[in-house]
C-alpha positions as CSV (number, residue, x, y, z in Angstrom):
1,X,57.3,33.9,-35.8
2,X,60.0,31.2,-34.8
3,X,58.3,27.2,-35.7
4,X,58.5,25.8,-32.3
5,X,57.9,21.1,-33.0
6,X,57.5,20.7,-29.4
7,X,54.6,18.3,-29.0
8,X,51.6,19.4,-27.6
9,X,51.0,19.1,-23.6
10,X,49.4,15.6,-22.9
11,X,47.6,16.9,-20.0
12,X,45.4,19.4,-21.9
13,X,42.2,17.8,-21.8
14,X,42.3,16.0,-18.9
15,X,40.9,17.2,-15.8
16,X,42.7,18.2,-12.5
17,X,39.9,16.6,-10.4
18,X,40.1,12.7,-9.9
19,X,37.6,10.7,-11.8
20,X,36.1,8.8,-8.9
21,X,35.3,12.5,-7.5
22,X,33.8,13.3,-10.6
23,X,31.8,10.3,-11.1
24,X,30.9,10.9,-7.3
25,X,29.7,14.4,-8.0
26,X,28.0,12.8,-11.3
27,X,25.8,10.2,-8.6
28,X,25.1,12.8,-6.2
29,X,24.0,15.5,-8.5
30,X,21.7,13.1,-10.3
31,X,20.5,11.7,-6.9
32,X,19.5,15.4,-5.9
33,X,17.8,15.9,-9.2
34,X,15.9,13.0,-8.9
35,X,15.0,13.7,-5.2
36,X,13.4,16.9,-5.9
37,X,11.5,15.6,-8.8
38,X,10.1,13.3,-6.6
39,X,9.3,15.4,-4.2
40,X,7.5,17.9,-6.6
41,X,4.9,15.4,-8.0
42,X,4.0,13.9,-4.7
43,X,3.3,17.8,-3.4
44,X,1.2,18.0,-6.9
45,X,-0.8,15.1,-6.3
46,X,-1.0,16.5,-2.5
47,X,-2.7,19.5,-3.9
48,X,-4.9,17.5,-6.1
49,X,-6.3,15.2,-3.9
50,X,-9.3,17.4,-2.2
51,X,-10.2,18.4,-5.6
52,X,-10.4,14.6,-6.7
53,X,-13.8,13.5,-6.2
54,X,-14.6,10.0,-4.8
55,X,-17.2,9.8,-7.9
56,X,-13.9,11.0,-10.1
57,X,-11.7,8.7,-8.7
58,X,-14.0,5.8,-9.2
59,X,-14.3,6.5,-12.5
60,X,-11.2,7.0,-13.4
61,X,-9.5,3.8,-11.2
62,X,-12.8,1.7,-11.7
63,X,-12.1,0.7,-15.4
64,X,-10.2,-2.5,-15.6
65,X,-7.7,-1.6,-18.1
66,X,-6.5,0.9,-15.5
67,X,-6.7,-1.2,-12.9
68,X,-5.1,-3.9,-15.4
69,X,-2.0,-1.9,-16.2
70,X,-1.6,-0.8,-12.0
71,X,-1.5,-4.3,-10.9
72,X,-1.1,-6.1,-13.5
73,X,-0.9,-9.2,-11.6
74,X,-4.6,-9.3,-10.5
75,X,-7.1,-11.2,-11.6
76,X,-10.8,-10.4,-10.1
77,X,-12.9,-13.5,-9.7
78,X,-16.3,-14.1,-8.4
79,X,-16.0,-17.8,-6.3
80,X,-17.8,-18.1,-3.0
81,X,-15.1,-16.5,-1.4
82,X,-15.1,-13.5,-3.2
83,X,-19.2,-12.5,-1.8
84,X,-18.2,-13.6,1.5
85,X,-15.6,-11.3,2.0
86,X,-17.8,-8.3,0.1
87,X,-20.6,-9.1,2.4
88,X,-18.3,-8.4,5.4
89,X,-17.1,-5.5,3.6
90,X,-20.2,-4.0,3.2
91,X,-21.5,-4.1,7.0
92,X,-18.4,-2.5,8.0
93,X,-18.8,0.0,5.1
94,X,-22.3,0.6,6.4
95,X,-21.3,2.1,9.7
96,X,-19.4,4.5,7.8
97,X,-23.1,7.2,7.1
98,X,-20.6,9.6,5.0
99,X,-19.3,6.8,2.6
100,X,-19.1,7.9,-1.0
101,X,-17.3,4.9,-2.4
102,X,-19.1,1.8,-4.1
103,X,-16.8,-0.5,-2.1
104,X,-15.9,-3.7,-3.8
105,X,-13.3,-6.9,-3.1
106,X,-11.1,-8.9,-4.8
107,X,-9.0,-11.5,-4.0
108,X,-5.3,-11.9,-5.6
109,X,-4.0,-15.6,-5.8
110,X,-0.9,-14.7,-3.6
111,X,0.5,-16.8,-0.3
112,X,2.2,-14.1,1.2
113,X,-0.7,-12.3,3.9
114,X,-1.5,-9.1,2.5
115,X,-4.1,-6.2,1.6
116,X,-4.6,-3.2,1.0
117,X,-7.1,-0.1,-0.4
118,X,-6.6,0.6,-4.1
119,X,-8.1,4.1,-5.6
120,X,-11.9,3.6,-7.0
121,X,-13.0,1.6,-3.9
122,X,-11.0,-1.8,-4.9
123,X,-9.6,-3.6,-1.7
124,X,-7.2,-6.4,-2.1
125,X,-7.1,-9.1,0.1
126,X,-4.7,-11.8,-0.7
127,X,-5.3,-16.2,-0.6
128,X,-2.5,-15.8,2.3
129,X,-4.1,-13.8,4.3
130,X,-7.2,-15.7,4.2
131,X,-5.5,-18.6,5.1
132,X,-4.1,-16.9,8.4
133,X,-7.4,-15.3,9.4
134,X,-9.3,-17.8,12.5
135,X,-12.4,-15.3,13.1
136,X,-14.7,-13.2,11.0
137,X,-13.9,-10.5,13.8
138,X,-9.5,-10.7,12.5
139,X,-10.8,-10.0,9.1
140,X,-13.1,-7.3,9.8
141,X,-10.5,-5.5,11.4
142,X,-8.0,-6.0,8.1
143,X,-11.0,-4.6,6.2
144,X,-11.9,-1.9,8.3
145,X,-8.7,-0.5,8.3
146,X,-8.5,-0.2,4.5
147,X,-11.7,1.4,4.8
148,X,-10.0,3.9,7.4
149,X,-7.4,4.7,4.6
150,X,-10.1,5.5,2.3
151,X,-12.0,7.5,4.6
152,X,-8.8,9.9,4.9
153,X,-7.9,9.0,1.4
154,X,-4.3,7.4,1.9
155,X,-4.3,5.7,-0.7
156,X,-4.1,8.2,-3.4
157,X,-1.4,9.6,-1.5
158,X,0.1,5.7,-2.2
159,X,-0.4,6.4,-5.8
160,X,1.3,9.7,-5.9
161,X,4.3,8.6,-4.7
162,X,4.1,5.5,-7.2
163,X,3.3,8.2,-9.9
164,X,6.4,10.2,-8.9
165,X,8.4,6.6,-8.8
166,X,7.9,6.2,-12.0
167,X,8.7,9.0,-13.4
168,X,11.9,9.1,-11.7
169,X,13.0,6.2,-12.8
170,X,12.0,6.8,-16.0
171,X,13.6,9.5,-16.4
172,X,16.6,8.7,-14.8
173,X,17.3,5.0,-16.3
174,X,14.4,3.5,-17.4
175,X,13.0,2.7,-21.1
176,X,11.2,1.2,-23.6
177,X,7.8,-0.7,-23.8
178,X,8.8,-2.9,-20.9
179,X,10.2,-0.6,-18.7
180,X,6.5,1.2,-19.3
181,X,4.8,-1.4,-18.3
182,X,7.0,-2.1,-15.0
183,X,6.6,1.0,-14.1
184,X,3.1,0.7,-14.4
185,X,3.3,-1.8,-11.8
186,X,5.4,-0.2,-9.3
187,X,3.0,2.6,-9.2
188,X,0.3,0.2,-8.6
189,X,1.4,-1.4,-5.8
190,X,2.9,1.9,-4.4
191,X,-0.4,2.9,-3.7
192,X,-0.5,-0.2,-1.5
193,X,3.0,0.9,0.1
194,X,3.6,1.8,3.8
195,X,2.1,4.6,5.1
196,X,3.1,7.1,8.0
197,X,2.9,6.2,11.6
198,X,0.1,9.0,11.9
199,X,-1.6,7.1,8.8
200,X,-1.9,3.9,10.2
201,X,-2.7,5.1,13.9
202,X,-5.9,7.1,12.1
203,X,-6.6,4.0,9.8
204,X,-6.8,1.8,13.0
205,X,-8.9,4.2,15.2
206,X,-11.7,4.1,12.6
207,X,-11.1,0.0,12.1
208,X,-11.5,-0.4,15.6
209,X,-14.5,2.1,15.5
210,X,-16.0,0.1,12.7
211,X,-15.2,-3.1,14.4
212,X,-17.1,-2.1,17.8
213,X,-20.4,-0.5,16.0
214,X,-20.3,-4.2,13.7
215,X,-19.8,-7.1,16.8
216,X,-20.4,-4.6,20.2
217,X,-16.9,-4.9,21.3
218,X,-13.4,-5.3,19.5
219,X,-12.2,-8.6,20.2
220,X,-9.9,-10.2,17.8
221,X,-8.9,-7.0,16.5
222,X,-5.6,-6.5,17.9
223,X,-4.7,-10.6,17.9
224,X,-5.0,-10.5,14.6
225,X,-1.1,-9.3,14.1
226,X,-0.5,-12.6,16.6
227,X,-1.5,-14.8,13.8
228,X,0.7,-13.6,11.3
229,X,3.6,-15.7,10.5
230,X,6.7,-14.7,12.2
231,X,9.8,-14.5,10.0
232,X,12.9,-16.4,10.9
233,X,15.2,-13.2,11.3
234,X,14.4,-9.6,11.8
235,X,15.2,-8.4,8.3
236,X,12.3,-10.8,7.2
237,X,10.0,-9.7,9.6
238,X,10.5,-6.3,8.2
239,X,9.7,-7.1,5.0
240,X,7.1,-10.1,5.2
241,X,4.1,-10.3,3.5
242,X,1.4,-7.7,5.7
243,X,4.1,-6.0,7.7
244,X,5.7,-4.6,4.9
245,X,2.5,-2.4,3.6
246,X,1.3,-1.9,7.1
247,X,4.7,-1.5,9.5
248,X,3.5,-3.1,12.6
249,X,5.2,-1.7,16.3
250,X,4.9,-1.8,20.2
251,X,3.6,2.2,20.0
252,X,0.8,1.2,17.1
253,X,-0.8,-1.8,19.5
254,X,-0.4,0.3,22.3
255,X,-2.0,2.6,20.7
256,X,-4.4,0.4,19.5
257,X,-5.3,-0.8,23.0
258,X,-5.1,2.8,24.6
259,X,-8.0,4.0,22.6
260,X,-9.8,0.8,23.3
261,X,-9.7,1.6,27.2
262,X,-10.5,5.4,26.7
263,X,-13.7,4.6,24.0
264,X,-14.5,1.6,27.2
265,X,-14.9,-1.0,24.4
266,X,-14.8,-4.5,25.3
267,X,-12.0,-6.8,24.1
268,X,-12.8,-9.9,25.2
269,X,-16.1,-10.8,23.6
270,X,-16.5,-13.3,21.9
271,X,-15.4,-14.0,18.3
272,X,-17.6,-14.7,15.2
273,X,-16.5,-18.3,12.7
274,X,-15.2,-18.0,9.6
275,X,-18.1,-17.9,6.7
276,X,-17.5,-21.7,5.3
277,X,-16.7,-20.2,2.0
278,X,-13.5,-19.0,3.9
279,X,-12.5,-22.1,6.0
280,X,-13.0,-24.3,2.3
281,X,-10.3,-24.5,0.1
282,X,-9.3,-22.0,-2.8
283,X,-10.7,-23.6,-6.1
284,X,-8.4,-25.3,-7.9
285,X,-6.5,-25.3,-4.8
């Protein structure tokens, strides 16, 4: 066999493809992956939900080192402001004969206008809301609605896809302690995440239902949106405080007002103050 000192080929190892298409095909297949793993633990927790017992649930969500490590930014307090808003909450909760939940308030020192129905029976209302809120009848409606989410149990559905979050992007680029407990969080307030157009529609029928059996008609229900602030540009009005957990449209208020006229509820009568608890200042504020 003849010695032959030709170098090797340089090209040997190196690919024919172009390295940005590779590194393309890299993002895309890991995009995918991650895709479909979030898909697949949303359908699980899909599938779990009917078998999840309200009693289950609140046993599970009402321990506050679960609810600590969800939102870990919430502190539950018990100021005047606090029972006023329970008390509401529980005559709307009343009108509600099927209701297996121990319903229960808390209010997170936070200025942008929000709320929203965590699993166990736990609904968050915000300092910024409260401040935008000019009639008992605005915030029964707020409230309401989160009880309509727990009536068709959105919010678990919130937390699934927080779950699923999570694991994605733990999987996929997340790690450590820290990264834990921010994932933590995200899944939290993914249960507090927009829901579907069909979500909110059902959510608001059963407010407004709630809202006429409490007062005898449904006004300030709808004007509630009108007292939210309003964004300098679009892109903020998208994401703002409220809108962004509860995406607001034309089609929902018509909607809104649509069912009004077909149930003949009234929505011009007239409009209950604000418990003094609420008008007073935050303590410490």
């Amino acid at each position: 066999m003849k010695f032959d000192p030709t170098l090797p080929d340089d090209s040997a190892n190196v690919s024919a493809t172009h390295p940005l298409r590779e590194a393309a095909t890299l993002i895309v297949g890991i995009a995918v992956a991650a895709a479909l793993v979030f898909v697949a633990i949303a359908a699980m927790v899909e599938l779990l939900i009917p078998h999840i017992s309200p009693a289950l649930e609140a046993r599970i969500f009402s321990r506050s080192e679960v609810v600590a490590a969800l939102l870990p930014d919430m502190e539950e307090s018990l100021d005047s402001r606090t029972a006023a808003v329970d008390g509401l909450l529980d005559r709307l909760a009343d009108h509600w004969p099927d209701n297996p939940y121990m319903l229960r308030v808390a209010i997170i020192d936070d200025a942008t206008p929000n709320a929203f129905a965590f699993p166990g029976g736990l609904v968050a209302v915000t300092t910024g809301l409260l401040s935008e809120i000019a009639s008992d009848n605005e915030l029964a409606f707020v409230l309401a609605h989160e009880i309509g989410h727990f009536r068709n149990r959105d919010h678990l559905r919130g937390l699934g896809r927080g779950l699923a979050f999570g694991v994605v992007v733990g999987v996929f680029g997340v790690g450590g302690s820290a990264g834990a407990a921010e994932l933590a969080g995200a899944a939290g307030w993914f249960a507090a995440a927009g829901f579907s157009r069909d979500q909110e529609n059902a959510a608001d029928d059963f407010a407004l239902a709630l809202v006429q059996a409490e007062y005898g008609h449904v006004g300030g229900a709808v004007n509630f949106f009108e007292r939210l602030p309003k964004p300098d540009n679009a892109i903020e009005r998208e994401i703002e405080g409220y809108l962004s957990t509860h995406p607001l449209s034309a089609e929902r208020i018509d909607a809104m007002l649509a069912l009004v006229h077909e149930r003949g509820w009234r929505s011009d009568g007239p409009l209950t103050p604000l418990s003094a608890a609420l008008e007073a200042p935050a303590p410490g504020g």
